[in-house]
C-alpha positions as CSV (number, residue, x, y, z in Angstrom):
1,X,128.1,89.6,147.4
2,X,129.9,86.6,147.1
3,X,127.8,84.1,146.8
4,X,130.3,80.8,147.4
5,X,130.0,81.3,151.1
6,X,126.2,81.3,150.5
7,X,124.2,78.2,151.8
8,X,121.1,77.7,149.5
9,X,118.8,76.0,152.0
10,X,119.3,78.6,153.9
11,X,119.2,81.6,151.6
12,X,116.4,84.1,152.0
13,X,114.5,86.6,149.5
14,X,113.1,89.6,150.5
15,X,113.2,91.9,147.6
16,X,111.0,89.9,145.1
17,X,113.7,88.0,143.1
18,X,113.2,84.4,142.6
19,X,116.6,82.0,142.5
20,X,116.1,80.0,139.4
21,X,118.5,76.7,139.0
22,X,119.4,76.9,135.1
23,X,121.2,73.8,133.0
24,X,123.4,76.2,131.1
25,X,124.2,79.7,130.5
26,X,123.4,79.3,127.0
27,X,121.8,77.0,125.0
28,X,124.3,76.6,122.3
29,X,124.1,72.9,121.3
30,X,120.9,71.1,120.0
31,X,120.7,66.8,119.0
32,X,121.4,66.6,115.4
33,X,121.9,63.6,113.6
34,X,122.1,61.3,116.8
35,X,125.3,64.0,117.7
36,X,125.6,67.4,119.1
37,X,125.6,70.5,117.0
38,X,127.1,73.3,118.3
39,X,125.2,76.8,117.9
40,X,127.2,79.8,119.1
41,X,131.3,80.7,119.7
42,X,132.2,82.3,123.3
43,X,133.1,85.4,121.6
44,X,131.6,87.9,119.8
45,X,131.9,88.3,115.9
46,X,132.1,84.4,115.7
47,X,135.8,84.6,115.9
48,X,137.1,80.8,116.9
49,X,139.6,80.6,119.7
50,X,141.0,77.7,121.3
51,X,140.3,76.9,125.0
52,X,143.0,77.2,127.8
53,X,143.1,73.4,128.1
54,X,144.0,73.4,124.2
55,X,146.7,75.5,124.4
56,X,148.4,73.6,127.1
57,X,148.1,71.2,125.4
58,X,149.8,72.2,122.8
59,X,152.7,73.6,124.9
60,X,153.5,70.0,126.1
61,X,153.5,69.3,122.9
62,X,156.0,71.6,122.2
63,X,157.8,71.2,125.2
64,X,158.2,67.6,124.2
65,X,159.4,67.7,120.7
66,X,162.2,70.0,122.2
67,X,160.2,73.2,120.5
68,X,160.7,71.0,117.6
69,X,157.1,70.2,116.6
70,X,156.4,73.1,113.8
71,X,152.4,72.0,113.4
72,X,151.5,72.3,117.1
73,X,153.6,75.8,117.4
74,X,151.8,76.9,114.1
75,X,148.6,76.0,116.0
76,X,149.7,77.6,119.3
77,X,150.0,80.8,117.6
78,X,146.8,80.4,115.7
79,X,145.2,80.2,118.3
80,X,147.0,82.8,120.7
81,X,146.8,85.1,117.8
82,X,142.6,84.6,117.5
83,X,142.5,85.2,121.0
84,X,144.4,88.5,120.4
85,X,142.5,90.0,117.4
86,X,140.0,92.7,117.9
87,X,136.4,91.9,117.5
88,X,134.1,94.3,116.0
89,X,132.4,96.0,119.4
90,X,129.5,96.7,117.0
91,X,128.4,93.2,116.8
92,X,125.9,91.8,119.1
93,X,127.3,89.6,121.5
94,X,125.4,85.8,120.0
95,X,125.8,84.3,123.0
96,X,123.5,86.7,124.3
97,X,120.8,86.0,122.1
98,X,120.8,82.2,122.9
99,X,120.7,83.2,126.8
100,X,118.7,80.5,128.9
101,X,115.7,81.6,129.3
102,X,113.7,78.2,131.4
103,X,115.2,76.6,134.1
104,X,114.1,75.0,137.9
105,X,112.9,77.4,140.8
106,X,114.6,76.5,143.8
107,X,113.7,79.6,146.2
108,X,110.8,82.5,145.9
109,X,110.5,85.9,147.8
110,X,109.1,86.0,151.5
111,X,107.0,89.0,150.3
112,X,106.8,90.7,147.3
113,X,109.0,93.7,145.3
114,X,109.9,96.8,147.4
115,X,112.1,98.4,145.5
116,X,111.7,97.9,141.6
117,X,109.2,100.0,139.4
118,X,106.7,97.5,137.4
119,X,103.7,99.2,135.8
120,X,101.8,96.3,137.0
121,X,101.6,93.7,139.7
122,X,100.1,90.4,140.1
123,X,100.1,87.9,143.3
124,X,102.8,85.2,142.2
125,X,102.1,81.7,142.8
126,X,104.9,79.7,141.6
127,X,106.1,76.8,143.9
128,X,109.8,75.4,144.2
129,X,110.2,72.5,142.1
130,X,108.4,74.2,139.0
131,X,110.0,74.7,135.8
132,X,109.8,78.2,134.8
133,X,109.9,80.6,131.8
134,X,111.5,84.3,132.5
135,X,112.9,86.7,131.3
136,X,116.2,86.7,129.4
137,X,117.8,90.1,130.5
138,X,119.0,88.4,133.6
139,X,121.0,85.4,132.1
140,X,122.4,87.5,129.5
141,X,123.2,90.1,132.3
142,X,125.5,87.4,133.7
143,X,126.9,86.4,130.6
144,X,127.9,90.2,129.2
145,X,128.4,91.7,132.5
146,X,129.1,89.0,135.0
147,X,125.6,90.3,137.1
148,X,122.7,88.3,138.6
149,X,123.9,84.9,138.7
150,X,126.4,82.4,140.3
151,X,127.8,78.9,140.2
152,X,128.0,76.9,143.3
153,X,128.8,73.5,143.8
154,X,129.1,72.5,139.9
155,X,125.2,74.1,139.9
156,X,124.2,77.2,138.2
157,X,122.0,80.3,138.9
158,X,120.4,83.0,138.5
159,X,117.8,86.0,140.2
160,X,115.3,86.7,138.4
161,X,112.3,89.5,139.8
162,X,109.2,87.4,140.6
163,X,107.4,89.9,137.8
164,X,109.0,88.2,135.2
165,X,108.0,84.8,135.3
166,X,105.7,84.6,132.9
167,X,104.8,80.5,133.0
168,X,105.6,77.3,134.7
169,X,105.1,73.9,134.3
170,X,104.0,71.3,137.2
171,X,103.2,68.1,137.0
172,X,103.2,68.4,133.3
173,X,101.1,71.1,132.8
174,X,101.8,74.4,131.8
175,X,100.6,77.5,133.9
176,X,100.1,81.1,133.7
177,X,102.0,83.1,135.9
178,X,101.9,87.1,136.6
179,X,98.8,87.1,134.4
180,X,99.7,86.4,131.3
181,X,98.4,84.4,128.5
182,X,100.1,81.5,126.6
183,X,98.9,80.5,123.4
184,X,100.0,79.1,119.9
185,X,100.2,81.7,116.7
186,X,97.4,80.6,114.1
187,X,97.6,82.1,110.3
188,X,97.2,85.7,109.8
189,X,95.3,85.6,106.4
190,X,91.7,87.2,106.3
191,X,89.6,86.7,103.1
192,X,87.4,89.0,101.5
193,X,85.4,87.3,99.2
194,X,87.6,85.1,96.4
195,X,90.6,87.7,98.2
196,X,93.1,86.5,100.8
197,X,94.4,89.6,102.6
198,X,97.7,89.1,104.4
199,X,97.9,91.3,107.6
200,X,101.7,91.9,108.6
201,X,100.7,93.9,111.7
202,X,98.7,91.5,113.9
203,X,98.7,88.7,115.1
204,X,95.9,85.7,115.4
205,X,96.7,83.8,118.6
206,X,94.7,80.6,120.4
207,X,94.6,81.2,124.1
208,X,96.0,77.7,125.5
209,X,96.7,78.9,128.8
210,X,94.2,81.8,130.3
211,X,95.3,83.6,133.3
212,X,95.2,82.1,136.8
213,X,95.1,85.9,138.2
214,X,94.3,89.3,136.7
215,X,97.1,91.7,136.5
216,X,96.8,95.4,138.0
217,X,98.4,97.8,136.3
218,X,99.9,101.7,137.8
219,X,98.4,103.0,134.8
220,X,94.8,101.8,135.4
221,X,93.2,105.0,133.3
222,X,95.3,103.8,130.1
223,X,95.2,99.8,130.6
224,X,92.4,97.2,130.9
225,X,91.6,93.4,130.5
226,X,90.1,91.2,128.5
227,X,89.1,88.1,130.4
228,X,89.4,85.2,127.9
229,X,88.8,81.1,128.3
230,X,91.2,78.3,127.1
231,X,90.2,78.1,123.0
232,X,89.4,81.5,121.8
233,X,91.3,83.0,119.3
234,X,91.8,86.5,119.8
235,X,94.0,89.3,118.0
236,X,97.3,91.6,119.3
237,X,100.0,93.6,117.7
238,X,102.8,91.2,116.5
239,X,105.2,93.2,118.8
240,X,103.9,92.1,121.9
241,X,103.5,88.1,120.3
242,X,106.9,86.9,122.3
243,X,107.9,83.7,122.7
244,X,108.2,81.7,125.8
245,X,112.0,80.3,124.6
246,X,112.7,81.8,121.2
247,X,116.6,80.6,121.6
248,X,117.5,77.7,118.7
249,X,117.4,75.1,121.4
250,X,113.6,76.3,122.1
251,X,112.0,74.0,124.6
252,X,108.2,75.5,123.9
253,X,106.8,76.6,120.7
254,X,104.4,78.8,123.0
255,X,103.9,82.5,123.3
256,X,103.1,84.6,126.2
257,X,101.3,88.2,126.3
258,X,99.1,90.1,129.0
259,X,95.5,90.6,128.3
260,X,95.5,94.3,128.4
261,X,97.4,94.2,124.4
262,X,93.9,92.1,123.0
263,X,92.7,94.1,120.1
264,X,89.6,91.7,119.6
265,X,88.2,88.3,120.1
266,X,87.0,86.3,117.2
267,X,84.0,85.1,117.6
């Protein structure tokens, strides 16, 4: 589809994608020291190639010196031969793992997903003009594979399935979405008598956030829910403690998890 002959406004969704406005592709600068610090390279392997606007450039440079101008050739082929070199295809593309992972929704489905298999589902009630926090497989889709996103008019975006929302913020305050829970990670350490005992396995969370709406789940034999209220502290496997925006830019030091992973509630 090519999307440059798309009109936004009127752009509809019937498959249970959202369109999500994003700043970036990746978030690969941060403030530091009242300047910018750049995170990530564009290529894999952190090999450091100049951009096509630096290497013409540098070929005016040459041109003008007559070919004359040793430094800027010996840059010129620097930089071509950077370009050129084989990265290792075993390393993990690191753009990837700064993906965006928050940006604006702009449009949401007219009904819900027909065609994607979910174990669960949950009535989605974000509103255009909320910023949300999804999924990363989508942006880093686009950036390794060129899939599920597009630029228009100096804007970018990407689809995102409506299941994979997991919180927005309006008018300042954070919300559940899909069912899950946010909350903040609290230390792990249980004592047993004078004995601090250090458990590596789970993880002590403080639900900020409870969920608007209970997810239901294909499997309902295997799965259930634990309802919880804003303030208790309750205990899951650290696998399923992920972050909202774990990127080194992260805009939210909160973490997200459905209530069918609680192991316990402390009381």
């Amino acid at each position: 589809m090519n999307f440059e002959d798309i009109e936004i406004e009127s752009l509809r969704l019937i498959d249970g994608d959202c369109l999500v406005e994003i700043h970036s592709w990746t978030e690969d600068e941060i403030s530091f020291n009242g300047g910018t610090l750049k995170l990530v390279n564009s290529l894999k392997g952190m090999t450091d190639s100049g951009s096509v606007s630096d290497m013409n450039s540098l070929v005016k440079s040459m041109k003008k010196s007559n070919y004359k101008d040793k430094r800027a050739m010996s840059e010129y082929m620097r930089m071509a031969g950077e370009q050129k070199k084989e990265v290792d295809p075993n390393k993990e593309d690191i753009r990837a793992t700064q993906a965006v992972r928050r940006g604006v929704l702009v449009k949401k489905p007219e009904k819900g997903s027909t065609t994607k298999n979910w174990d669960f589902s949950c009535e989605f009630d974000g509103e255009p003009g909320d910023e949300v926090w999804f999924d990363s497989t989508y942006t880093r889709n686009f950036i390794t594979e060129g899939d599920g996103g597009f630029e228009k008019d100096g804007k970018r975006y990407v689809l995102v399935p409506s299941e994979c929302i997991y919180a927005a913020k309006r008018n300042g305050e954070i919300k559940s979405m899909n069912g899950y829970i946010i909350g903040k990670v609290l230390p792990n350490d249980r004592k047993a008598g004078s004995i601090f005992l250090l458990d590596s396995e789970t993880e002590r969370v403080q639900v900020e956030v409870p969920p608007a709406k209970m997810p239901k789940y294909v499997a309902d034999d295997v799965w259930t829910n634990t309802d919880v209220k804003k303030g208790d502290v309750v205990c899951i496997k650290k696998h399923f403690s992920v972050k909202l925006d774990s990127t080194m830019a992260e805009s939210s030091d909160y973490i997200r998890f459905q209530p069918r992973v609680i192991l316990a509630i402390e009381e």
